[in-house]
N, C-alpha and C positions, 0 to 999 in steps of 0.2 A: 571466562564465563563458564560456569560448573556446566549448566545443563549442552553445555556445545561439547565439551570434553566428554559428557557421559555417551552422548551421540558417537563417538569415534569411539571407544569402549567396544559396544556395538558389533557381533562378529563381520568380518566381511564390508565397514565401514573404515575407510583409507581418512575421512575427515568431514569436516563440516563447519558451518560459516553463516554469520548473517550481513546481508548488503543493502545499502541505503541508495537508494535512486539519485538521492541528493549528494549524498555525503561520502560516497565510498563504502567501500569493507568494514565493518564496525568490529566482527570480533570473528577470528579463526582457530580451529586447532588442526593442523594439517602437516605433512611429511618435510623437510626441506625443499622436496622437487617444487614442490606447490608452493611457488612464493609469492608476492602478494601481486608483481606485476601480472602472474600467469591466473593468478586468484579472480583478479580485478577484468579480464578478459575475459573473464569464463562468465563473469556475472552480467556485463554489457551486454552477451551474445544473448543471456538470457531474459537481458528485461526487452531487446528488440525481437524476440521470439514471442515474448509476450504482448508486447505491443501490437503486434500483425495478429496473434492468436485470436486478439479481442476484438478484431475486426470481425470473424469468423463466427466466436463462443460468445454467446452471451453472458455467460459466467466462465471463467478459466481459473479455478483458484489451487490447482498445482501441474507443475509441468516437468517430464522427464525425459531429459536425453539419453540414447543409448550409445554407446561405441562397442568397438571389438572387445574391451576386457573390463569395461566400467559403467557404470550408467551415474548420470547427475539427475537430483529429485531438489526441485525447487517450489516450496509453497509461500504464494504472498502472503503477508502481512499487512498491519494496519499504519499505518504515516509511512507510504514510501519506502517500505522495511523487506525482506523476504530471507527465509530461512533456506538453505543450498547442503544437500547433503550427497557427496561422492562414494559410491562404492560398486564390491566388486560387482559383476555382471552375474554372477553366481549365485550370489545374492537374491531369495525373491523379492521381488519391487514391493509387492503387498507389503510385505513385513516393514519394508523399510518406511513406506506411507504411511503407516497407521503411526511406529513411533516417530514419527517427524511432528504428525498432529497432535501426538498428545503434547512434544518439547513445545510445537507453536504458542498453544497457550500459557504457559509456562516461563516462554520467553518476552510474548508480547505483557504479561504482568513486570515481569522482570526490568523491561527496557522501557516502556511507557510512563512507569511510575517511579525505579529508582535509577537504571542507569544511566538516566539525561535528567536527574533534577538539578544539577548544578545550570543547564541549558535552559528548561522550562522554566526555573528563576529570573533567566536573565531576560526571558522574553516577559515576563510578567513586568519587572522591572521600566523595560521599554513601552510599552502598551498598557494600559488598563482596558482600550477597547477589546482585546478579543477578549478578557477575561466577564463580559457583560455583555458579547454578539453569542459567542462560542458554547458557552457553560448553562447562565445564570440570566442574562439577562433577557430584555424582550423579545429578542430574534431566537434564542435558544431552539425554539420548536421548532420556527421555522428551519431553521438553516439545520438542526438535527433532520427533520425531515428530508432536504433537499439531499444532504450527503448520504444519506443510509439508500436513499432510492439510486445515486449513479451508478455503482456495481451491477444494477440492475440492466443496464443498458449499455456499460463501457468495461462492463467483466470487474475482475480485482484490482484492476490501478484505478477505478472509479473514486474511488476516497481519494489517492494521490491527485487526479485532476482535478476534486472540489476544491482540495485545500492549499491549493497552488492558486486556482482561481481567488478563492478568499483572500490569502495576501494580497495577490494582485487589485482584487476590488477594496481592499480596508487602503489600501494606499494611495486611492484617488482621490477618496473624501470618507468623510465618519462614516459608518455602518446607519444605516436606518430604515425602517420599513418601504418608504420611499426607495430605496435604492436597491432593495433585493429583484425589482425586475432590470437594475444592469448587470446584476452577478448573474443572474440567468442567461444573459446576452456574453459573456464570458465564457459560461460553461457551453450555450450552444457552440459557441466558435471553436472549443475544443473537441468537442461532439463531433461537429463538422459534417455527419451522413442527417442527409434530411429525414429520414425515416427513422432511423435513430432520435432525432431532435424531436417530432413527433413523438415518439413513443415515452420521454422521460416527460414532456409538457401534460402528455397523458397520465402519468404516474403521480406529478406531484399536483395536480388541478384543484383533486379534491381537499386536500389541507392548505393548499397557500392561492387558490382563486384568486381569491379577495383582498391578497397584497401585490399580483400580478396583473391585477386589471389594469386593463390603457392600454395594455398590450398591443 
């Protein structure tokens, strides 16, 4: 992946790396020392750094380790995705921030749209429903709505626990307005802080009310 390679270019960058919550290590360009079993522990440590973060931050959408001679700069991504970039501690952090952000969007075009179209085929293939809950069809606004507001409340894996939930809810019966108040009942249970569950029912009230009534 060019824009990972250009990232290690970079003075004072040892490597760099995107990790899939689901999936593993998706793409590296990094030293021998760094091999994928030690690559793949470093990424765990940080999606459970983040998971605890976002107890804490309401938004957490990058995170950096320090050690003795290196610091790791990890910013989320959109499906479960995050960008990881290693270098030296000499290094100012700023600098390395800002271009991690600019590679972000760069990469999230790159991987969303062509490096998994052989995958996003194959789920079209299997489904037509999400192709008419998710994009196009009636729910579109809804369920656009409902995901862009968790970040709001569950920091940056807020999209990953919608679209985990969604699976989970399209797999119990079809998708329909009717049943957006049990993917509600999903996502609180992932929520799980009462306060927190208060605060997104508050968020999304005013555009989906009227399909969560009975509540």
């Amino acid at each position: 992946m060019r824009i990972i390679d250009d990232l290690k270019v970079m003075d004072g960058v040892i490597g760099a790396g995107v990790h899939s919550v689901r999936d593993g290590l998706v793409a590296a360009s990094f030293p021998p020392l760094f091999n994928a079993q030690r690559l793949d522990a470093l990424c765990q440590c940080l999606t459970c750094l983040e998971e605890v973060g976002r107890k804490t931050f309401r938004t957490l959408p990058e995170l950096t380790l320090a050690f003795q001679d290196l610091q790791v700069l990890a910013r989320w991504m959109a499906s479960q995705h995050f960008l990881f970039v290693v270098h030296d501690a000499s290094v100012r952090s700023a600098t390395v921030a800002a271009t991690a952000r600019m590679a972000q969007d760069q990469l999230e075009s790159d991987l969303f749209r062509n490096a998994f179209t052989d995958d996003v085929v194959d789920v079209a293939a299997e489904s037509a429903v999400e192709d008419l809950t998710l994009e196009q069809g009636p729910l579109a606004d809804a369920l656009t709505t409902m995901r862009d507001l968790m970040p709001k409340v569950m920091g940056p894996m807020g999209n990953m626990i919608f679209d985990e939930a969604v699976e989970q809810w399209k797999g119990q019966a079809d998708p329909s307005r009717s049943r957006l108040k049990d993917l509600l009942t999903l996502l609180e249970r992932e929520i799980a802080d009462p306060e927190r569950i208060g605060q997104y029912r508050d968020l999304i009230a005013p555009q989906l009310g009227k399909f969560l009534a009975g509540r």
